[in-house]
N, C-alpha and C positions, 0 to 999 in steps of 0.2 A: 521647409524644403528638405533640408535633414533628416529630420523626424519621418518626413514621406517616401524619403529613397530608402531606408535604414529599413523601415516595414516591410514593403515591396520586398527588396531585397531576403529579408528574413523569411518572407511566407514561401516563397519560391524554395528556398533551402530546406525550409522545413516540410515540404511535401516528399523529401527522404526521413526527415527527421521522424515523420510518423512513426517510424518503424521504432522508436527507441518509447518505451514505457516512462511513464509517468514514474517518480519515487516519493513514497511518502519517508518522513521521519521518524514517526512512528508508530514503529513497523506494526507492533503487535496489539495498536488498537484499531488497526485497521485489518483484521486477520482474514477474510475472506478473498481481498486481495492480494497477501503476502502466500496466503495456502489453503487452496474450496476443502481444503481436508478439514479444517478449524469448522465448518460449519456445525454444531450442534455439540462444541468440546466442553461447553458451560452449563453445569446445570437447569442454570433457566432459561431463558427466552432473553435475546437480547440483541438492542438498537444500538448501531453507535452511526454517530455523525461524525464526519473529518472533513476539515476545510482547512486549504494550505495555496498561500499565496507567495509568488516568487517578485522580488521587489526591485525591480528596474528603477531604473534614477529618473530616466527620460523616454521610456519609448512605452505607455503603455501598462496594463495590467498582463499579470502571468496568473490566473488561479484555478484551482483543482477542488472541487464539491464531490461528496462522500454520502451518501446513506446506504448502509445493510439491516438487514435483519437474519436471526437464525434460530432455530430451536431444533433439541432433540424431541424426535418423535418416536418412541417404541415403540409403536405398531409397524415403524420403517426399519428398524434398527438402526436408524443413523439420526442425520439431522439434514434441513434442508435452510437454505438462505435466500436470499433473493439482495441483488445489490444494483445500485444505479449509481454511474458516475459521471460526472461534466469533466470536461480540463476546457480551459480557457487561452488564447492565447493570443498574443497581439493587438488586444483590445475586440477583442472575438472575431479578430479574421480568420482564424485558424480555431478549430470547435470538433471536439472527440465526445460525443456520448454514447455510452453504453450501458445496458441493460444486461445484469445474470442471471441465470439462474442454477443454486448448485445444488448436490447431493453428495453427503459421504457416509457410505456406511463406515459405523463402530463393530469391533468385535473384542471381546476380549481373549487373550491366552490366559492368563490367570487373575487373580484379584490385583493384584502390584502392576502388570503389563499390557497395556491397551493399546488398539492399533486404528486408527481412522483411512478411509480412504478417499479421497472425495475428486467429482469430474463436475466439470462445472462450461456450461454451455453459453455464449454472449451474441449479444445482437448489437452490432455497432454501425455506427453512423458517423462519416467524418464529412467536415466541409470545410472550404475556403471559400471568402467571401470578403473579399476588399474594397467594395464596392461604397463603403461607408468614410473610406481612409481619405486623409487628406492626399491630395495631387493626381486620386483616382477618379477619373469620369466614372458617374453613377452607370451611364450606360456603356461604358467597357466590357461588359458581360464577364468580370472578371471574378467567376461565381462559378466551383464546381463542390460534386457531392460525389461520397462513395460510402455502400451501405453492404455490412457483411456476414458474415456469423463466423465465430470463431470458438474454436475451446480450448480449454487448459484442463492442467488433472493433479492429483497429488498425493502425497502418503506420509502420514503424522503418528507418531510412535510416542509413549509416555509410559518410563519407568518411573516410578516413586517421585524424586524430585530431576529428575533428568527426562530431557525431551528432545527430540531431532525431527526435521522434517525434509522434504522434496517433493517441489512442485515444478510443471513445463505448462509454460504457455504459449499460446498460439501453436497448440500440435499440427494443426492443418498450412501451415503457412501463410494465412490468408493476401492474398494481393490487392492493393490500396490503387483504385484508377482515379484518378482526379484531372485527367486531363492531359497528362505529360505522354511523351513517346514511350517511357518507359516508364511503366506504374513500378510503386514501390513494393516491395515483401516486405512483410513485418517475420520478423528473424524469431526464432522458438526462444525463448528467454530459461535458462532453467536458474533454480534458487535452492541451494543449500543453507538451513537453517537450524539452531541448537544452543542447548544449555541446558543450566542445571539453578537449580533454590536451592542456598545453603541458609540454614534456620542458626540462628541465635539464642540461646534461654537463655532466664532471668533466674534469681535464687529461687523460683514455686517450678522452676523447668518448663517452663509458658514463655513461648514464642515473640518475643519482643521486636525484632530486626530481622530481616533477610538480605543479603544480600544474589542477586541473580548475575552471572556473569553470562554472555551471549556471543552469536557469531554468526551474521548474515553472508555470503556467498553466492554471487550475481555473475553472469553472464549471458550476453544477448550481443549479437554481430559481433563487433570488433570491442564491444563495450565488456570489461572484466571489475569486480569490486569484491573488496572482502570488507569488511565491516565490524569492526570489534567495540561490543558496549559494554555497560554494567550498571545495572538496578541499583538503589538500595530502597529497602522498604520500612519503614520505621511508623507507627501509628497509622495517620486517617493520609502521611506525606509519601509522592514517592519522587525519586528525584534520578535521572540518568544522563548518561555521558557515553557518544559514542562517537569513533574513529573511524573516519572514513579511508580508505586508502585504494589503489588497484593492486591487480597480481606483482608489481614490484616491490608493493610494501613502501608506495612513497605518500605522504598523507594530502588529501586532496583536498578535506575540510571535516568538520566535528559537529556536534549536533548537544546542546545542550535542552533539558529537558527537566520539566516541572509539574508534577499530579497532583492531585487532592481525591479522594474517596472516600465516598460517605455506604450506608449501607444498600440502598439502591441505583447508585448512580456516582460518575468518575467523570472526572476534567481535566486538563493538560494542556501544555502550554510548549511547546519547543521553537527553539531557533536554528535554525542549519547554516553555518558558516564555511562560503566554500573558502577553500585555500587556494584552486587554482581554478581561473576565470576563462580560458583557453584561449586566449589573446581580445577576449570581450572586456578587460579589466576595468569598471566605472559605470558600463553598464548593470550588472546583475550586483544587490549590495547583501544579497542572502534571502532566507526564506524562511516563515512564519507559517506554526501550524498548530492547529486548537482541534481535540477533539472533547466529545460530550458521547458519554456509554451509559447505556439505560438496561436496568433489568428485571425483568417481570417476574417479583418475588411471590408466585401462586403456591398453594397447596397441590402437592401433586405426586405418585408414586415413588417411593426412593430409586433411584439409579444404582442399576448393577455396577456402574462404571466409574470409577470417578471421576470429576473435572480436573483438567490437566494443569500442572502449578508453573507454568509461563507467566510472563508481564503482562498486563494489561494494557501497556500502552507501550 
């Protein structure tokens, strides 16, 4: 009986909530979503999968499924990606899939300063559908859809070991009808993002450690976040730590995080611990997230460009 009014309840609220994007934890193995500028920043060709699931105690699954691909193309001057994503929610009463597809031309200024630009085009699909939930009559007809195209765009700059970027999403506003009197707007989201790789030698002056320090920057509707992490990278280990807080600078939760990378392929392991629950405290107990990056190590012309020395995950 609980469990059934607490759903109800929740999907009804969340047909605003649409407007607020998905976040991953991390950030930067999931880069087509964080910035369509990323697409083709890698020398090679590369997959990555991300799966992150939010862990209620009692009402339900929360999860979010990930595939991109991307590569540079010379004959484009850029690189192009293609991305598909689920978010799941209330045990799929509530269901966001979307389909990308991006472009971003590269160019460079000089050999050390490279500039990416990327716009990136989406086909989304949202529905409710409670129809399955306990206390809801199957014929309730309590089933709606809304299906839309949206885009985002971005700009990705890379000096030596220093990098900065800016992307906007949902440039057109898109309007979300599902039924209600007053359909929702999905709010333009913009994201400031940056850092720098600071290299370590060894007595041969050969690169042993890195440390990367960073800083994500979020705002959509009434929603504000700064986000301060740091990499370290030491052999095949990578391991990160980041601070979540809003524009007060009051901390809201932390994100710990675990890599392994081998020569064609990476994996990672993080936990997102929120700190503040917004009066839900018991229900949501944190969030679990695993990515897999794959990269098609071919024979193939040298790049004018070089690949940008960001975190991988």
């Amino acid at each position: 009986m609980k469990k059934g009014l607490f759903i109800l309840w929740f999907i009804f609220i969340c047909k605003v909530g649409f407007s607020q994007d998905v976040e991953f934890s991390q950030y930067y193995a999931n880069p087509l979503y964080l910035n369509p500028a990323f697409a083709g920043s890698e020398e090679y060709a590369r997959i990555a999968l991300n799966y992150r699931t939010l862990m209620p105690v009692s009402y339900g699954d929360y999860t979010t499924y990930s595939a991109s691909f991307d590569k540079y193309i010379e004959d484009l001057s850029g690189g192009v990606g293609l991305q598909i994503m689920n978010d799941r929610q209330a045990q799929g009463a509530i269901n966001e899939l979307g389909i990308n597809l991006i472009y971003a031309y590269n160019f460079r200024i000089n050999h050390r300063w490279t500039v990416n630009a990327g716009l990136k085009a989406s086909y989304q699909m949202n529905t409710v559908d409670a129809r399955n939930l306990d206390m809801v009559d199957p014929e309730s007809g309590l089933y709606k859809s809304s299906m839309f195209f949206d885009f985002s765009a971005g700009i990705l700059s890379w000096y030596n070991n220093y990098y900065i970027g800016l992307s906007v999403d949902h440039l057109t506003k898109p309007v979300i009808s599902l039924g209600t009197s007053e359909p929702g707007i999905i709010g333009r989201k913009y994201t400031l993002h940056g850092g720098m790789e600071i290299p370590f030698y060894n007595s041969l002056q050969r690169v042993h450690m890195t440390l990367s320090p960073n800083f994500i920057i979020q705002q959509q509707n009434a929603s504000s976040k700064i986000n301060l992490g740091l990499y370290l990278n030491k052999d095949n280990f990578t391991m990160g730590l980041w601070g979540k807080t809003n524009t007060n600078f009051k901390f809201t939760g932390t994100i710990l995080m675990l890599g392994y990378s081998a020569d064609i392929a990476m994996l990672a392991y993080s936990y997102d611990i929120p700190f503040n629950f917004n009066n839900h405290e018991g229900i949501i107990s944190g969030a679990h997230e695993v990515t897999f990056l794959y990269f098609f190590k071919y024979k193939s012309k040298k790049r004018k460009i070089k690949a940008i020395k960001c975190p991988r995950f």
